[in-house]
N, C-alpha and C positions, 0 to 999 in steps of 0.2 A: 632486450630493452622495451620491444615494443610492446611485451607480451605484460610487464611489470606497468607499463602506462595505462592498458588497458582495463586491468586488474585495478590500480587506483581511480580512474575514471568510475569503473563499475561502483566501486565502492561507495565514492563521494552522490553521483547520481543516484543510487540507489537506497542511500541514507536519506537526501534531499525528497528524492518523491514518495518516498518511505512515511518524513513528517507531514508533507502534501496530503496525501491518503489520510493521516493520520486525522489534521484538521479538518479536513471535508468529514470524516464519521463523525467527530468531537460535535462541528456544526448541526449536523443532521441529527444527530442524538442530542441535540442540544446540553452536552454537558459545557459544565463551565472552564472557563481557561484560567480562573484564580486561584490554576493551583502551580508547585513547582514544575510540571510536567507542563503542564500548559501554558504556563508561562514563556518556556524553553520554546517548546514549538512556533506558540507566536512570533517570539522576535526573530525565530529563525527563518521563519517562512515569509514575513509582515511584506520583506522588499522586493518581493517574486509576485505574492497576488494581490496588495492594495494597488501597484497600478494597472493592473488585467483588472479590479475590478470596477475601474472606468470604463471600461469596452463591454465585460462580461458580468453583466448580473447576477447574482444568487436569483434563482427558481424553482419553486418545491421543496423549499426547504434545504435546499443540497447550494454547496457553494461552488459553482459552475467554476470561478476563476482558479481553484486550489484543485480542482482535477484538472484543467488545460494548464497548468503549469507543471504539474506531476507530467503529462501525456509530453509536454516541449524538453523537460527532463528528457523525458525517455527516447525523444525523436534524436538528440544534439547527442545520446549515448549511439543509439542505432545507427547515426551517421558518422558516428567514428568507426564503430564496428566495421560499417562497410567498407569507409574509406580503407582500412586498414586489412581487408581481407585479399588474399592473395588473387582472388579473381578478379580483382576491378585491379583496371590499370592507369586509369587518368580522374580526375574529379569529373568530367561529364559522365563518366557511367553511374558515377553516383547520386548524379543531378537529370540524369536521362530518366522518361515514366517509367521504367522498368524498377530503377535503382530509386526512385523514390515511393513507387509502391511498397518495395523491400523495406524500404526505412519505417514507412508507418505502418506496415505489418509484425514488421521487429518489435517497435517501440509498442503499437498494441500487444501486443504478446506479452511481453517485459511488462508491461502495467497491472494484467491485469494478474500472470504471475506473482508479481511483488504484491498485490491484493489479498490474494490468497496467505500468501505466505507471514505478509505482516498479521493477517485473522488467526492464522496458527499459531506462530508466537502472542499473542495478544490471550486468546483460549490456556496455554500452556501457563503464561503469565499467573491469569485468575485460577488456573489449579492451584499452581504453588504457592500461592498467596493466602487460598483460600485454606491452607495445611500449615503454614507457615507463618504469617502473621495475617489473622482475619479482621485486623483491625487498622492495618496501614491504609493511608489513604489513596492509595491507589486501586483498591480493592471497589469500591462502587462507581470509579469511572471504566474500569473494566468489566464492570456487570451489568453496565449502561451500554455498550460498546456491545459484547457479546451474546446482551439477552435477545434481541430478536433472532439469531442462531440457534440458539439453545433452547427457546420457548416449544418449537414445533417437537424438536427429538423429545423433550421434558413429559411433553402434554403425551403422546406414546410409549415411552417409556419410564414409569416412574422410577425413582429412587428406589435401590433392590439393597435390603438390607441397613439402610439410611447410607448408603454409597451412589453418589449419582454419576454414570455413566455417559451420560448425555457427550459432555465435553469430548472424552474420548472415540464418539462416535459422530458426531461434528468433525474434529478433527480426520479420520481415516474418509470421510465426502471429500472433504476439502483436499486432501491427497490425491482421490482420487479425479478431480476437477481441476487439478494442477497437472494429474499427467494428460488429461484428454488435450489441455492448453497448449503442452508441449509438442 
């Protein structure tokens, strides 16, 4: 049972700071939210960072409040994890400095995992899209999303044969920067 809680935990966290991430790139890449996608993401996320961004400003362009609510995600995951690991035996080990460095070492980890991994699917996204319908509209806010990735592999190796490779060589860094994470 505990093992099926935690599995749903993961999931729902991991979807929730999934759209966090999501908006914090959207912002930064200032692509628009009038679209169905964006749409989704706002109302799903709207009641998590409009009130963090009474406390936490947006600076540099990046929206400070929709990654500290992705990162508190992943703390309120971490600290079930712990709670729930066979080693801790009362809530103060998991409230002890030990047990709380563990949590925001977990939860950094988890974030910046789920980072990586959402830019993989996102890259994978814009292949199949870009094969499959090059005219959906979700195809230039994933070109907006992925081209600062894609620009440096592009500018090194062009297009071989009018086949661009780039994507799939982004993606095998990005594997390989998920296992160093792990």
């Amino acid at each position: 049972m505990q093992n099926a809680f935690l599995f749903l935990a993961n999931a729902v966290c991991s979807f929730f700071s999934a759209l966090l991430l999501l908006r914090l790139i959207m912002q930064w890449r200032r692509i628009s939210f009038y679209s169905p996608a964006g749409g989704f993401i706002l109302k799903f996320t709207n009641w998590a960072v409009l009130p963090m961004r009474r406390v936490i400003p947006g600076a540099g362009g990046l929206d400070w409040a929709s990654l500290f609510a992705a990162f508190l995600t992943q703390i309120f995951f971490a600290a079930l994890l712990c709670f729930f690991s066979p080693i801790v035996h009362t809530l103060g080990d998991v409230i002890s400095a030990r047990g709380l460095f563990a949590v925001l070492a977990l939860a950094l980890t988890n974030l910046a995992q789920l980072l990586l991994t959402l830019l993989i699917i996102l890259l994978f996204a814009q292949a199949i899209l870009s094969w499959v319908n090059p005219c959906s509209p979700l195809v230039r806010p994933l070109a907006q999303i992925t081209s600062p990735l894609l620009a440096p592999v592009r500018r090194l190796i062009p297009p071989i044969s009018g086949i661009d490779i780039s994507p799939l060589i982004v993606i095998v860094i990005l594997q390989a920067l998920s296992l160093l994470i792990r």
